[in-house]
Steps between C-alpha positions, in 0.01 A plus 500: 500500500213351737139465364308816671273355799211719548494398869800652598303835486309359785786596732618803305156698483409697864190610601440907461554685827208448703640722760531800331144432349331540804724816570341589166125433644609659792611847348174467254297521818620828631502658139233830402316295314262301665535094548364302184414830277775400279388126431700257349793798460579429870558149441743541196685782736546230736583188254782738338623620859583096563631457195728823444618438895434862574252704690365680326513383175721624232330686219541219219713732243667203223207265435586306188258297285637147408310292198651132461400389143467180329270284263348191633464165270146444627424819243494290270143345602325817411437548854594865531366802317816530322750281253735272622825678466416863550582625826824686321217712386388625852867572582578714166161698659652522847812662358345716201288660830178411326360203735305583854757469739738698274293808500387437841896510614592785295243719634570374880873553395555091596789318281434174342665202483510255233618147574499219221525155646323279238357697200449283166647760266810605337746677738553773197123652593609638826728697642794296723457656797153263479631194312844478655298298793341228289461150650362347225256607180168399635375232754380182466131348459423457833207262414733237354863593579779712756440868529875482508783245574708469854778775372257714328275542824794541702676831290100630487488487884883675547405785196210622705744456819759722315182757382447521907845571568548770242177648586592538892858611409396798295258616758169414379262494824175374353462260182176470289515147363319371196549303229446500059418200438273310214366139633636612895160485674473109477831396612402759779184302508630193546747613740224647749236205462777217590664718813118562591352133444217607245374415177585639158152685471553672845790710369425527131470852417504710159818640492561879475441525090168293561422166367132384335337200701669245225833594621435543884387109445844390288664678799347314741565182377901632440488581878355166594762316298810709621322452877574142459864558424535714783391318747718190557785818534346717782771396756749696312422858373776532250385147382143680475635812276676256279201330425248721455650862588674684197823707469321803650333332773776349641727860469236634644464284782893529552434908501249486769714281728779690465309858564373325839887450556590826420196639685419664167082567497311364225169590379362196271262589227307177332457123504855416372623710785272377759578138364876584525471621820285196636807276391713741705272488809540075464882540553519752705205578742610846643566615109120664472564730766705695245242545308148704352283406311436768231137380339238292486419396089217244525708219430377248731872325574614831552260549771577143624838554536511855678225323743771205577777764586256726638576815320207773488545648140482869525299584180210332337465674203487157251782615292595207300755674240816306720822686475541574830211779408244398807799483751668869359124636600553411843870637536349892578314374798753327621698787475240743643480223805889575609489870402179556752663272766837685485424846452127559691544665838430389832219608718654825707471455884192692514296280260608226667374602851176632405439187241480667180668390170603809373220509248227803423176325486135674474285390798135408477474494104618849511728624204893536662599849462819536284740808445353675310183508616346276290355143579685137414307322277358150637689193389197320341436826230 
C-alpha cells in the first residue's frame, strides 16, 4: 500500500458553494427581521448554506461529538498539569458521563465518540469499541525523538480518514471535534510556531489543567528543542507529524481532511484542534472553508493559528477544560443560525413596498403597545 501524501487532498477538497451563499445573503435581506439584528447568526446561516449546498439551510439534526485520545511522551517533562500516562483517565470520565462535554452532550441529546489512537495504557481499561483503533501506546518525546515512525504516521492519518468516512455514511451533518489528551498542547505548540515562523515563547501557553510558572518554563524549553527537529522537515507534512505530531494529531489531521472531502462540517474546539487543522490548511488550502471555529481559550498558539486560517471563533468564554467542551458550547448557535435562516418568513408584498420590516417598534421613546394592553418592557431593564 502507498505512503498517504497529504497533498493529494489539495485536489480532492472543493471550495463551499459560494453561489448558493450569496442566494443565502440574498434571501436574508428580504427576511422580517431587519438586516444585521441577528449578528454573527446571519453569518453562520450563510457559512452552513455553502457548506450543506442548500438554500436554505438544513436544520442540523445528527451532530456527533468526536474526541481523538492519546498520551504524549513530552508528559513526561512535567510540563502539563497532569501525569504522564493519564489521559485513559479523561476517557473512563467521557464514557462514565461525568466529564464536561459528557454532561454537556447528554443534556443537548449529542452522541459522543471515543477514538483511541495512541493512549499509554493497557487495552483491558477500556471498552473495544475505543481501543480496537490503537496505533500505538503513547507517542514519542518530541524534544529528543519521532512522535511516530513512517508506518505508524501513515495508519494514524488513514484511522481518522476511516472516522470521516463512517461519520458521513451514517448521516452525521455536523461534528464537534476535540481531543483527551495529557502532554497534547506542546506537540500542538510546536506544530503552530514552526508552520507560523515564531519562537517557542510566542505560543507557550498553560494547558487546559494549568501549569505553575516552573513548568510553563520546562515547556518552553521542550517546545524550543522539538522546534528544532521540526524544522529541517517542513516541506513534508506527514514528515512534520512524524516528528513532532503524536498518534492523535496525525488521526486527527487525517479526520479533518477527509470531512472537507466528504463536505462533512466541523466545528474545532482547542489548540490541538486548531494545530491539527493548521497542518490541514498546509496541504490543502481550500480545507478551512469546511470549517468553525468553536472558541477562543487564551492559549496564545491557538489564537495564532485560527488568525493564519482566518477563522473567527464564535465564543470567547476562556473555557480551558478541552474535550471538545468550548466547541459543544457553540453547536446551539450554530444550530439556531440555520433554524432562523430556514424557517423565518419573508417580508409580505406590502412591507416590502412601504419599507417596513415587519417589526412593532414604539416611536419616539414611547412604550409599544402589546395585546393585551400592556406595555413591552425596554431591552436595557
Amino acid at each position: 500500500m502507498s505512503r498517504v501524501n497529504l497533498d493529494d487532498y489539495s485536489d480532492l477538497i472543493g471550495r463551499t458553494d459560494g453561489a448558493l451563499r450569496q442566494s443565502a445573503e440574498d434571501r436574508r435581506a428580504r427576511l422580517a427581521v431587519a438586516p444585521k439584528a441577528l449578528g454573527r447568526l446571519d453569518e453562520l446561516g450563510e457559512w452552513l448554506v455553502a457548506a450543506q449546498g442548500v438554500s436554505p439551510p438544513k436544520v442540523i439534526a445528527r451532530p456527533r461529538v468526536v474526541l481523538f485520545a492519546g498520551d504524549h511522551g513530552v508528559a513526561g517533562l512535567d510540563v502539563s498539569g497532569r501525569r504522564a500516562g493519564e489521559a485513559y483517565h479523561l476517557v473512563r470520565e467521557v464514557l462514565e458521563g461525568t466529564s464536561p462535554v459528557a454532561v454537556l452532550a447528554r443534556g443537548a441529546g449529542v452522541p459522543v465518540r471515543v477514538v483511541d489512537a495512541g493512549l499509554d495504557c493497557d487495552p483491558e481499561l477500556l471498552p473495544e469499541e475505543v481501543v480496537r483503533h490503537r496505533v500505538r501506546r503513547g507517542s514519542g518525546r518530541i524534544d529528543i525523538e519521532d512522535a511516530l515512525t513512517p508506518d505508524e504516521v501513515d495508519a494514524a492519518l488513514r484511522l481518522g480518514a476511516a472516522i470521516a468516512d463512517e461519520e458521513a455514511d451514517s448521516g452525521t451533518d455536523l461534528v464537534v471535534l476535540g481531543d483527551l489528551s495529557v502532554g497534547g498542547t506542546t506537540p500542538a505548540a510546536v506544530l503552530i510556531a514552526a508552520l507560523c515562523g515564531t519562537d517557542a515563547s510566542v505560543v507557550t501557553g498553560r494547558g487546559g489543567a494549568g501549569i505553575d510558572d516552573l513548568a510553563w518554563m520546562r515547556k518552553c524549553a521542550a517546545i524550543r528543542d522539538a522546534l528544532r527537529r521540526a524544522r529541517p522537515v517542513l516541506g513534508d507534512q506527514t514528515d512534520l507529524l512524524a516528528a513532532v505530531g503524536g498518534a492523535d494529531i496525525a488521526a486527527m489531521t487525517g479526520f479533518l481532511l477527509q470531512c472537507a472531502v466528504r463536505r462533512t462540517p466541523v466545528v474545532l474546539d482547542g489548540v490541538v484542534s486548531a494545530a491539527c487543522a493548521l497542518v490541514g490548511q498546509r496541504a490543502a488550502f481550500r480545507a478551512p472553508d469546511w470549517w468553525l471555529a468553536g472558541q477562543l481559550t487564551g492559549e496564545p498558539g491557538q489564537a495564532k493559528a485560527l488568525a493564519r486560517m482566518a477563522l473567527n471563533p464564535i465564543l470567547e468564554q476562556g473555557v480551558t477544560v478541552g474535550g471538545g467542551t468550548g466547541a459543544l458550547l457553540a453547536l446551539p448557535l450554530v444550530q439556531a443560525a440555520s433554524a432562523l435562516l430556514a424557517e423565518l418568513p419573508e417580508r409580505t408584498e406590502a412591507e416590502s413596498e412601504d419599507g417596513t420590516d415587519g417589526t412593532e417598534t414604539a416611536g419616539d421613546g414611547d412604550p409599544a403597545t402589546v395585546p393585551d394592553g400592556g406595555t413591552a418592557a425596554s431591552a436595557t431593564d
